[in-house]
C-alpha positions in Angstrom: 0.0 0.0 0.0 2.9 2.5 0.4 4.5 1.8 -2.3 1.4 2.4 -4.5 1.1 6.4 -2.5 4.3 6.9 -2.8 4.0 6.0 -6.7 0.9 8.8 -6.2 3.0 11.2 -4.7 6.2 11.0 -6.9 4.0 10.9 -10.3 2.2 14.4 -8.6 5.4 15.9 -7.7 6.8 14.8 -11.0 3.8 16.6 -12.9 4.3 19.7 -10.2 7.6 19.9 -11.6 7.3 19.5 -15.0 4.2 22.0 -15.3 5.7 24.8 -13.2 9.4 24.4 -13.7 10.2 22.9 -16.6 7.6 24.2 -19.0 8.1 27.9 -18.5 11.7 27.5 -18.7 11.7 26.1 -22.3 9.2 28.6 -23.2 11.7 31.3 -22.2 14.3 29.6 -24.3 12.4 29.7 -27.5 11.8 33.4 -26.9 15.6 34.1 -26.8 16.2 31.4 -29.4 13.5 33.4 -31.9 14.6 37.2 -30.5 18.6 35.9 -31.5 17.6 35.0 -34.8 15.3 37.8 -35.3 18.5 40.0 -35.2 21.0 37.6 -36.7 18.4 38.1 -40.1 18.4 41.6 -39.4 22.2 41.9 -39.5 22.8 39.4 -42.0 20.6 41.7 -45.0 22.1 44.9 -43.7 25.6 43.2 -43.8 24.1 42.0 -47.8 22.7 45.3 -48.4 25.7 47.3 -47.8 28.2 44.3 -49.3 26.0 44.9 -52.6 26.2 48.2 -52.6 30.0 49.3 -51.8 30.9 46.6 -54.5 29.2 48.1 -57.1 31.3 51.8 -57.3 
């Protein structure tokens, strides 16, 4: 019988933990991981724009 509540418990604490810790965390990561390539596109063009047009005088 106390193996079966402590199975309870841990799968509760597991889902406590995944919901509230884990979750948000990789939601923050996606945010930097999209806001870093937001401005690696941004300076990649500018970086293409100005290549183009130095190398054409």
């Amino acid at each position: 019988m106390s193996r079966v509540v402590m199975l309870v418990i841990g799968t509760l604490l597991g889902a406590f933990v995944l919901f509230n810790f884990v979750l948000p965390m990789l939601g923050v990561l996606l945010k930097v991981a999209l806001i870093i390539g937001a401005i690696g596109l941004v300076l990649f063009i500018a970086v293409n724009v100005i290549g183009k047009s130095s190398s054409s005088r």
